[in-house]
N, C-alpha and C positions, 0 to 999 in steps of 0.2 A: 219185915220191910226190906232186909238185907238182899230177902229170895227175890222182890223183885226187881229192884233196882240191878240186881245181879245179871238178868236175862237183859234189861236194856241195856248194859254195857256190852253183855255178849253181842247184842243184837249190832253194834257199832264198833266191835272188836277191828274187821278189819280194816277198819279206813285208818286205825290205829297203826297196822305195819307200818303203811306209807311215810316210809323214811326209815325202817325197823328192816337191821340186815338179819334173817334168820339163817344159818350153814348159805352163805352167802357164795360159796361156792356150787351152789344147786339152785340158782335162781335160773330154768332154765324150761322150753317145754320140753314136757315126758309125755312118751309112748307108756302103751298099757305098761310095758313089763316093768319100763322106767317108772311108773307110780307106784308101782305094785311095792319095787322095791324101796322106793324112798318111805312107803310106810313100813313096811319091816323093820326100816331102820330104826324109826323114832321110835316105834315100837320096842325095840332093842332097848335103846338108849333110856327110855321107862319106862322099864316092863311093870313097876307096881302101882301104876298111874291110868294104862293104858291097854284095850284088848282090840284086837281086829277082828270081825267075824264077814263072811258075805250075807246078805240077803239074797242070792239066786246067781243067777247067769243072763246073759243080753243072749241076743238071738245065735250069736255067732261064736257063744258058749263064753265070752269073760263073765269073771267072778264081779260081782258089783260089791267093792270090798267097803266096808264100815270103819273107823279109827273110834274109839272112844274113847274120850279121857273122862276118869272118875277116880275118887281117892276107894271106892269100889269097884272095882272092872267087872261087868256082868252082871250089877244085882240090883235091883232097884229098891230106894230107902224112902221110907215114908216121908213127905213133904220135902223131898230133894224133886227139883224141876227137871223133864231130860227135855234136852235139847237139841234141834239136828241143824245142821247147815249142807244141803246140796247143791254140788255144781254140775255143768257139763250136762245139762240136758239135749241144750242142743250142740252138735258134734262139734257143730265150726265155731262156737262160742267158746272158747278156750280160758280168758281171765279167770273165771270164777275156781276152773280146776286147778291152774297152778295158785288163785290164792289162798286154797283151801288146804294145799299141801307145803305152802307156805306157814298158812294157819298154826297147823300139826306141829312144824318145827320147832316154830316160836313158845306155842305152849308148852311143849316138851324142856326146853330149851331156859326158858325162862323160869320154869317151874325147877329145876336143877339148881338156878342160879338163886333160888330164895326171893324171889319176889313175890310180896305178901300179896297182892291183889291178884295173880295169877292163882296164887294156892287157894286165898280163900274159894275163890270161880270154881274150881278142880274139886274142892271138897265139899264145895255147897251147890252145884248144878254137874248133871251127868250130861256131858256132850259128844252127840253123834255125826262125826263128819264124813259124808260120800262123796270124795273129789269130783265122780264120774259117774253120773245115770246113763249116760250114752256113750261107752268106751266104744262100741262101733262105728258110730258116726265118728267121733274124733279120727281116728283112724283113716278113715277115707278123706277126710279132710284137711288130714295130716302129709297125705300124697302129692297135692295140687299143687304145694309148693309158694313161693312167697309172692310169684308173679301172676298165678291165677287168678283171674276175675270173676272166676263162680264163685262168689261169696256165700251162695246155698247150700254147696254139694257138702255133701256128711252132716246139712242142720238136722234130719231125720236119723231114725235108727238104718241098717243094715237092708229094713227095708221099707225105706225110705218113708216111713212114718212119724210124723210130726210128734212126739211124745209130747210136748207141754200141752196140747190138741186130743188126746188119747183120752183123758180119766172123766169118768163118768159126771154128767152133771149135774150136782147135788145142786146146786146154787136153783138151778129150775124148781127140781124137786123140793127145797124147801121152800121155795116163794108160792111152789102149789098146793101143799101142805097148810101154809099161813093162811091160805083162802078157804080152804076146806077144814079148817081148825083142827088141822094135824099138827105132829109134832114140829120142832124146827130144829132140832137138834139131834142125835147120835143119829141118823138116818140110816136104816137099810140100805145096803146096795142094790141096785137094779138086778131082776133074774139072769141068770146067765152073763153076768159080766165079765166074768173069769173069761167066756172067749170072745168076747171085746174087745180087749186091749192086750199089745204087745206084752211081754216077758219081763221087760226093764218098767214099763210100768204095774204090771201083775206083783212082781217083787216089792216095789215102794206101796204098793196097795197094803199089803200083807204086813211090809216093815209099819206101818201107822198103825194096822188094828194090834199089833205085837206089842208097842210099846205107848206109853201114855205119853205123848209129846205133847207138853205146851203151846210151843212157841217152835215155826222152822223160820228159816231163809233160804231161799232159792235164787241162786246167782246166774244173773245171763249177763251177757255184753250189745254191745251196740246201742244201748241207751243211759244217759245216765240220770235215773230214776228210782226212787225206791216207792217200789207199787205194793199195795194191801189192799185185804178182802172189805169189800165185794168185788171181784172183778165186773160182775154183771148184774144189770138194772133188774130193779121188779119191774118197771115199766118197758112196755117196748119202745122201738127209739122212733120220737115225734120228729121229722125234719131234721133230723143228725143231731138233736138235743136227747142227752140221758139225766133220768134223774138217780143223785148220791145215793147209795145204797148202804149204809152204815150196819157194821154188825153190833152185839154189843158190847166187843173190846176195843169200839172205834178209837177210844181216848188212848189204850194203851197203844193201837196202833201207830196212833199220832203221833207220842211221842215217842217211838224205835222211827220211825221216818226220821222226825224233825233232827231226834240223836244224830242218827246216822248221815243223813243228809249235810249239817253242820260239823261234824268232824272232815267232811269232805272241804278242799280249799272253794271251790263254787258251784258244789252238787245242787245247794241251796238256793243257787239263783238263777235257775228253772233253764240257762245255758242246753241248748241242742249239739250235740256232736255233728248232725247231719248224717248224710249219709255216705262220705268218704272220708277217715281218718284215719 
């Protein structure tokens, strides 16, 4: 029971900083190098807690670097959950990467300090955090500076590809399957995918069939919403009406929403940012 109650607090960890100074001198944005380094550090700081590895390179050759923290670095233990959390997909979307590098500190940080509910997390769930899927686009979008009003530029990779738009559509393929009394689950990839899609997405392709994930989160900005699968109807859309598409961990989804949603001060009450903030 512990395993899973575990992942929903993961799932709601960070709305938990909010208020939580981690190296409080580093609340700050970071350029690649500046990520790169700030994991090294926490790395440093518990090296028997934590390993970095890359999954690949973006188009423009960054390492798309990994942090894991585990009371085993590198090994996966029977009926321990691994879990990932990625940010920065899209370039100009920034929150998600400094909160994940945020993330990193505090657990490192915390875990030092003996706090029992950090250790138990660390020794009972292996977690894999990617500050950055899209260090190219960050970058470009890191140039524009505070007064630009292309709010687009670097949302794509390097070349200008919409990554969250990139990965193959299972969600069809299984609703086609369900009618044809195929499978609905571990589904084959499409032939030739591989030259499909972009490099930063080929990489997190690879990183899923590699490791038995759970449960991820993928952090964007500009809304504030916590969305789960299905993103896409089995019906097509009647007159702008879809019908709920429910998988069947609808109920565990609900509640990592409902969690995470309510630890926010009014994420809960459905509040629009709009579209200048």
């Amino acid at each position: 029971m512990w395993l899973g109650w575990n992942i929903v607090w993961l799932g709601a960890l960070l709305m938990g900083l909010n208020g939580t100074v981690a190296w409080a001198s580093d609340i700050q944005h970071h350029h690649y190098e500046e990520l790169v380094r700030a994991l090294f550090v926490v790395q440093s700081e518990c090296p028997y807690i934590t390993r970095i590895y890359s999954i690949g390179r973006s188009v423009e050759g960054r390492h798309l670097y990994v942090l894991e923290f585990s009371d085993n670095p590198g090994i996966h233990e029977a009926m321990e959950p691994e879990f990932k959390y990625v940010g920065n997909m899209h370039g100009n979307e920034v929150l998600g990467r400094e909160l994940l590098i945020q993330l990193s500190q505090f657990l490192c940080e915390e875990y030092r300090a003996g706090n029992q509910r950090i250790t138990r997390l660390i020794h009972d769930t292996r977690i894999h955090i990617l500050p950055t899927m899209n260090p190219d686009g960050y970058e470009v979008a890191a140039k524009q500076g505070p007064e630009f009003n292309g709010y687009l530029v670097g949302r794509g990779n390097s070349r200008e590809v919409d990554l969250n738009r990139n990965f193959p559509d299972l969600n069809a393929l299984m609703y086609y399957y369900e009618k044809t009394n195929g499978r609905n689950h571990h589904l084959p990839l499409p032939d030739n995918w591989e030259h499909q899609v972009e490099l930063e997405t080929l990489a997190v392709i690879k990183w899923m069939q590699n490791y038995n994930f759970v449960l991820s989160a993928n952090l964007h900005g500009g809304a504030v919403v916590a969305n789960y699968p299905f993103d896409k109807s089995r019906d097509p859309r009647i007159r702008g009406k879809t019908t709920y598409s429910a998988t069947p961990d609808d109920k565990i989804f609900k509640k990592l929403a409902r969690t995470y949603s309510y630890a926010h001060s009014w994420m809960h009450k459905g509040w629009n940012c709009g579209d200048f903030f």
